[in-house]
C-alpha positions, 0 to 999 in steps of 0.5 A: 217404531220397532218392527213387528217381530213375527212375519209368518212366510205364508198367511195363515188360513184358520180352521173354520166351519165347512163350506167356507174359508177364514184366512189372513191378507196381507195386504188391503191391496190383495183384496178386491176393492169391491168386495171389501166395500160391499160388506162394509155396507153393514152396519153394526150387527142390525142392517142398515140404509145408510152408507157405509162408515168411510173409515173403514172403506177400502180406500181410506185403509188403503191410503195408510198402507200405500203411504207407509203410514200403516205398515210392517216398518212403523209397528202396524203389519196388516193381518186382515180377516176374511171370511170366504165361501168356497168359491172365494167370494168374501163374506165378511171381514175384519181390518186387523194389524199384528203390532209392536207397540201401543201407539197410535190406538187411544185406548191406552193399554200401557200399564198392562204391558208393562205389568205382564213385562214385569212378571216375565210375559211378553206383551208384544207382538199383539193383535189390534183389530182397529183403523190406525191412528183413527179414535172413531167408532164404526163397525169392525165386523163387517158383513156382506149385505144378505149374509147371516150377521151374527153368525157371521160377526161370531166367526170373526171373533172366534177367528181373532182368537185362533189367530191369537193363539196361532201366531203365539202372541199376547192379545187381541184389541178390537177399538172404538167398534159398534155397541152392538158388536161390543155386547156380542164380543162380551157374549163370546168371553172377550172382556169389555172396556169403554171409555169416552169422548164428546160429540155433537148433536144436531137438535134440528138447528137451520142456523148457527144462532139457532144452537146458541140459542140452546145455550145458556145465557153465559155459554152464548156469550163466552161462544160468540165472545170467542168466536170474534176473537179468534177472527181477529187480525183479518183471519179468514176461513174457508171450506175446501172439499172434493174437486176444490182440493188440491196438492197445494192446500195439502202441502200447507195442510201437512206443514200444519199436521206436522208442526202440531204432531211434532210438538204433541206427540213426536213424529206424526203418524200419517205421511204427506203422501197419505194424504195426497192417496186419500185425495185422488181417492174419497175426496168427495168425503173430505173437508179442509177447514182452512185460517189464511191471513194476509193471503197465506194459509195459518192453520186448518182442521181436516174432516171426514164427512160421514153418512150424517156424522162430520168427524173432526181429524187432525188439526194444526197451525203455524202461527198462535192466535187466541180461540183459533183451535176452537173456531177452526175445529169446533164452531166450523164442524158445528156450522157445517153439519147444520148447513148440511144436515147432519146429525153430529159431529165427532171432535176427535178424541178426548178434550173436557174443554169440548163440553163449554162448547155444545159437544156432551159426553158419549160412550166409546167401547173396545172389546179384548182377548187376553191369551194369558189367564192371569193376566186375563183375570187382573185385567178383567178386575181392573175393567169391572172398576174402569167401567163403573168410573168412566160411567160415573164421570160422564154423569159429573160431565152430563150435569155441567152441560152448557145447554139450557136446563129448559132444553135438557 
């Protein structure tokens, strides 16, 4: 992947009202790790009891950086907004890269590149305001408990957009945030896209058989039918989570990423090495969900374990078995959050076959600035029609659900 072509010498520091600062870092690094993690402790524009969204930790954008999986040299430069008082005490902040490509975001703007390229623009650099390689909502305005939220999240946007026309590039991508944060970007004139994926929802289940027991007669069996099977030929599971997790279940686990990566997309996003930084780092808030047959490691699943959300990662195998995809990443995230008591479980992103085993289709939103006006005005056109067909699709989805009607 190409280098990002533009690297300032000095970090810009954006006009703002008086009395505070909104400048640019480089690096997550330079920010105190302390206070990154206090304004993510809001949720969303409304405030929130629950922990913080862990994608967004200052640990987890950390480990991308350090690895070399996020950096200037894979196409994600880190153009981080913070907002300071005076005394430099941050406020509020905003992850955010300068890129030199589209990959690795799954709210795919291709199609307006190439036409803006075919008309004589120049689409890249832009600006994606994102958690790399990450399709999970969470907050991307984040905020210090106690501060003004809205007016807060408002200076972020409107920084994004200063920083956009000072750095000369096309846009600005903000993906998979908050609803919340979604309608206020459209308040503030960023055009509003959504799209989909399928998540999982606790109803109050105590056991696995207690979500069957929610299905359909047909799902239930397909589910169980599957479930065997997948067992076949002894394959055993294990859950591996915080201390338990060592350098050797990464190694086996990285071998799985990367033969999976290499076949699906070319070369894998993440480094071996990220994953060894997350481990010394969150993981308490890791879960590997592992296959071993014949007392070898065969495939697993990698979650991130939220607040009262499990959210499905990455996944690969080395050896092919029938419905092993499913059980590893489907039935065992399911099985987890009903043994712990969490609310959901989000499989990652896209995946219609998801809907057959208990996960319903929820909406994703993403929020753009587009400098130039013709090409603000053509995609504005194409978001009026995209949003009426992803909503008309979810309802298509919706009917098919596997759930008993008696429990719709």
């Amino acid at each position: 992947m190409g280098d990002v072509e533009r690297d300032p010498a000095d970090a810009p520091q954006l006009d703002a009202d008086e009395g505070v600062v909104v400048r640019v870092s480089r690096r997550i690094a330079d920010v105190p790790a302390s206070d990154w993690d206090a304004a993510r402790r809001r949720v969303g524009i409304k405030t929130s009891t629950r922990k913080p969204n862990p994608f967004v930790s200052h640990a987890f954008l950390k480990a991308l950086e350090e690895s070399g999986s996020a950096t200037r040299e894979t196409g994600w430069l880190p153009q981080h907004l913070l907002y300071e008082d005076r005394s430099g005490r941050l406020q509020a902040c905003m992850p955010c890269y300068l890129k030199s490509h589209s990959q690795g975001e799954y709210v795919f703007d291709h199609g307006w590149a190439e036409a803006y390229m075919r008309a004589g623009g120049r689409y890249y650099p832009k600006l994606q305001a994102s958690v790399p390689f990450t399709p999970v909502t969470g907050p991307r305005l984040l905020v210090r408990a106690g501060a003004s939220p809205i007016e807060r999240d408002a200076v972020l946007l409107e920084a994004g957009r200063t920083l956009t026309k000072e750095l000369g590039v096309s846009s600005l991508h903000i993906t998979f945030m908050t609803r919340a944060e979604w309608e206020l970007a459209g308040r503030l004139g960023y055009l509003r896209r959504t799209d989909q994926q399928f998540h999982w929802l606790n109803e109050g289940y105590e056991t696995f058989d207690d979500f069957l027991g929610a299905l359909s007669s047909r799902k239930r069996k397909t589910i169980r039918k599957e479930r065997r099977a997948a067992l076949d030929d002894d394959i055993e599971i294990e859950w591996v989570t915080g201390s338990d997790l060592t350098e050797a279940h990464w190694d086996a686990f990285f071998a799985f990423y990367t033969d999976t990566g290499l076949r699906k997309w070319g070369t894998p996003y993440l480094t071996r090495q990220c994953f060894s930084l997350l481990g010394q780092s969150m993981a308490d808030a890791l879960l590997l969900v592992l296959a071993k047959r014949g007392g070898r490691y065969i495939a697993g699943a990698l979650n991130v374990i939220g607040a009262d959300t499990l959210y499905g990662r990455y996944w690969g195998a080395v050896e092919t078995h029938d419905f092993l995809h499913f059980e590893v990443c489907y039935y065992q995230a399911i099985d987890y959050a009903i043994r712990h008591g969490l609310a959901r479980v989000e499989a990652a992103a896209q995946g219609g076959h998801k809907l057959a085993r208990g996960y319903l289709p929820a909406e994703t939103y993403s929020a753009h600035y587009i400098a130039d006006p013709g090409l603000r005005r053509a995609v504005a056109d194409y978001l009026a029609r995209e949003r009426l067909a992803v909503s008309h699709e979810a309802a298509l989805l919706t009917e098919e659900s596997p759930y008993r009607r008696d429990k719709a």
